[in-house]
C-alpha positions as a Markdown table, in Angstrom:
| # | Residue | x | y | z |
|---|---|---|---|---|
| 1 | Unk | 31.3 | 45.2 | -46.2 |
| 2 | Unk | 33.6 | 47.9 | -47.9 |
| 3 | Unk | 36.0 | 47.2 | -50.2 |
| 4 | Unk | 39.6 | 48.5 | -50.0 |
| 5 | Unk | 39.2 | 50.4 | -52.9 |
| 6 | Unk | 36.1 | 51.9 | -51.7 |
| 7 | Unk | 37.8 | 52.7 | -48.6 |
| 8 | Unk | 40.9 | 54.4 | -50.0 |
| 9 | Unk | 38.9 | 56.7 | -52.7 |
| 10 | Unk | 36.4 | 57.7 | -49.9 |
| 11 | Unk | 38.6 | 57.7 | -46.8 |
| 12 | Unk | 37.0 | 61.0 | -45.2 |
| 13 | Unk | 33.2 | 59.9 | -45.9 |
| 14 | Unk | 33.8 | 56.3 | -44.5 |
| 15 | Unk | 35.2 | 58.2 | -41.7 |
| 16 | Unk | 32.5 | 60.2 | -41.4 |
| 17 | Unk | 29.6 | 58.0 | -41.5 |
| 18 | Unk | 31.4 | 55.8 | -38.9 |
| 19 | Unk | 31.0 | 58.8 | -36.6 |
| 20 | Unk | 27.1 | 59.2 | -38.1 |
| 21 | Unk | 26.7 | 55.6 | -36.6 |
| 22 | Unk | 28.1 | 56.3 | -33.4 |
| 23 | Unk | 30.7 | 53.2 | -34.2 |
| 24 | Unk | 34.4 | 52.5 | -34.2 |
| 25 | Unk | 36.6 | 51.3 | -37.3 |
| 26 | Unk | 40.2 | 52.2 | -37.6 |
| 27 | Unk | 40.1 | 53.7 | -40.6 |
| 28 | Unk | 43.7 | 55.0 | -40.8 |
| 29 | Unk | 44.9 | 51.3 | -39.7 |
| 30 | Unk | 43.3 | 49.8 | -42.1 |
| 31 | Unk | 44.4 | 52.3 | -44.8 |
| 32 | Unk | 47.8 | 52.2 | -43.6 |
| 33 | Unk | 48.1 | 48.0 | -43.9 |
| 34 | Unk | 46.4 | 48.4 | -47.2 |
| 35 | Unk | 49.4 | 50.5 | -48.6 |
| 36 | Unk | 52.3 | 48.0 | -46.9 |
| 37 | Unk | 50.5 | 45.2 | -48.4 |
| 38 | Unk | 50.6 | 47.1 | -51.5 |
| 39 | Unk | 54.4 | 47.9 | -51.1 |
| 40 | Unk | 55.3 | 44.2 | -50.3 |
| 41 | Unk | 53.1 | 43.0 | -53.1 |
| 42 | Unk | 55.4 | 45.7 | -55.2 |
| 43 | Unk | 58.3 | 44.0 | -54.2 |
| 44 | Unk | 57.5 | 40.3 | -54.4 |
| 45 | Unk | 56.3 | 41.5 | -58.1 |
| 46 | Unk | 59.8 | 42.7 | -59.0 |
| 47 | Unk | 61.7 | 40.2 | -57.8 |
| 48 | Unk | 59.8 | 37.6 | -59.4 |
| 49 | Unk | 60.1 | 39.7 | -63.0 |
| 50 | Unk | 63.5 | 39.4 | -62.3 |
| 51 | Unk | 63.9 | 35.6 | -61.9 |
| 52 | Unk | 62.1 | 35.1 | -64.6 |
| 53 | Unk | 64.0 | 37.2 | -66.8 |
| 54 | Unk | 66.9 | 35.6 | -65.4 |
| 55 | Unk | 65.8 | 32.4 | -66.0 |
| 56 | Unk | 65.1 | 32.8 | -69.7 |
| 57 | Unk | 68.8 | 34.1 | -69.7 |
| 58 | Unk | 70.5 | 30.8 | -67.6 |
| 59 | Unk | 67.7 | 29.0 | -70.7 |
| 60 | Unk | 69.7 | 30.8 | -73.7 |
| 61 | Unk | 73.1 | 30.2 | -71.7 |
| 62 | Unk | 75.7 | 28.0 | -73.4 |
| 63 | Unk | 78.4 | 28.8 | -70.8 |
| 64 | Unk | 78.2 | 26.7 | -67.4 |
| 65 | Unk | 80.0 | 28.7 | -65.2 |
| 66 | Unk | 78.1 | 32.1 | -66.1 |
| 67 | Unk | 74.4 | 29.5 | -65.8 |
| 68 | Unk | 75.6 | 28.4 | -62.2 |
| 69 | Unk | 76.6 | 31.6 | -61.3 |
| 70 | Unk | 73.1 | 33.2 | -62.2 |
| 71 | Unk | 71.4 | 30.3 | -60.6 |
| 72 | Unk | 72.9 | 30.8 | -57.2 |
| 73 | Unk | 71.9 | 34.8 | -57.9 |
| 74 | Unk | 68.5 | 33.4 | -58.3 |
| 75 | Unk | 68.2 | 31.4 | -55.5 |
| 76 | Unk | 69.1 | 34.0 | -53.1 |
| 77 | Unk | 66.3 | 35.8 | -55.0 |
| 78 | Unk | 63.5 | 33.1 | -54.0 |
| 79 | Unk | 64.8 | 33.0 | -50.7 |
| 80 | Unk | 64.4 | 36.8 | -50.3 |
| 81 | Unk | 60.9 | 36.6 | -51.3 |
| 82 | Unk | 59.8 | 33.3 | -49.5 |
| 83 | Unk | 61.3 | 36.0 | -46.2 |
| 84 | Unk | 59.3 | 38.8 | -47.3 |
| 85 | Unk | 55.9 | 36.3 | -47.4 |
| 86 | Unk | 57.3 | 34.8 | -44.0 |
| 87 | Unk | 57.5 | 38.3 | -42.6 |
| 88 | Unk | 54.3 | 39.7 | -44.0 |
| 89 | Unk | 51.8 | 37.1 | -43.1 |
């Protein structure tokens, strides 16, 4: 079996020797997932630096209205990435 990595650095030779083998693979499909997996992975990535840097801020807080406000931002946050994982699997 191939790795992804393998598969993206040598897309014309996979390519190639799947014609040499008189097989199918869909090359370009799987290539194509590979980089919206990457980009959702991106996302998921940023949004959880962001509650976490959030976070430290409701931590370090000492006002209660500015806290709750952030922790209703933040909550719309993890419910933005649980959709992204509910979309993408």
């Amino acid at each position: 079996m191939l790795s992804l990595q393998f598969i993206r650095e040598n897309a014309d030779r996979v390519k190639r020797d799947v014609l040499l083998r008189n097989s199918t693979a869909p090359v370009d499909r799987i290539l194509q997932l590979d980089e919206e997996r990457r980009e959702v992975l991106q996302q998921v990535e940023a949004l959880r630096a962001k509650r976490n840097t959030v976070s430290k801020a409701i931590g370090a807080s000492k006002d209660s209205a500015d806290r709750e406000v952030r922790i209703t931002e933040m909550r719309l946050v993890g419910d933005e990435i649980d959709q992204i994982g509910r979309a993408h699997v």
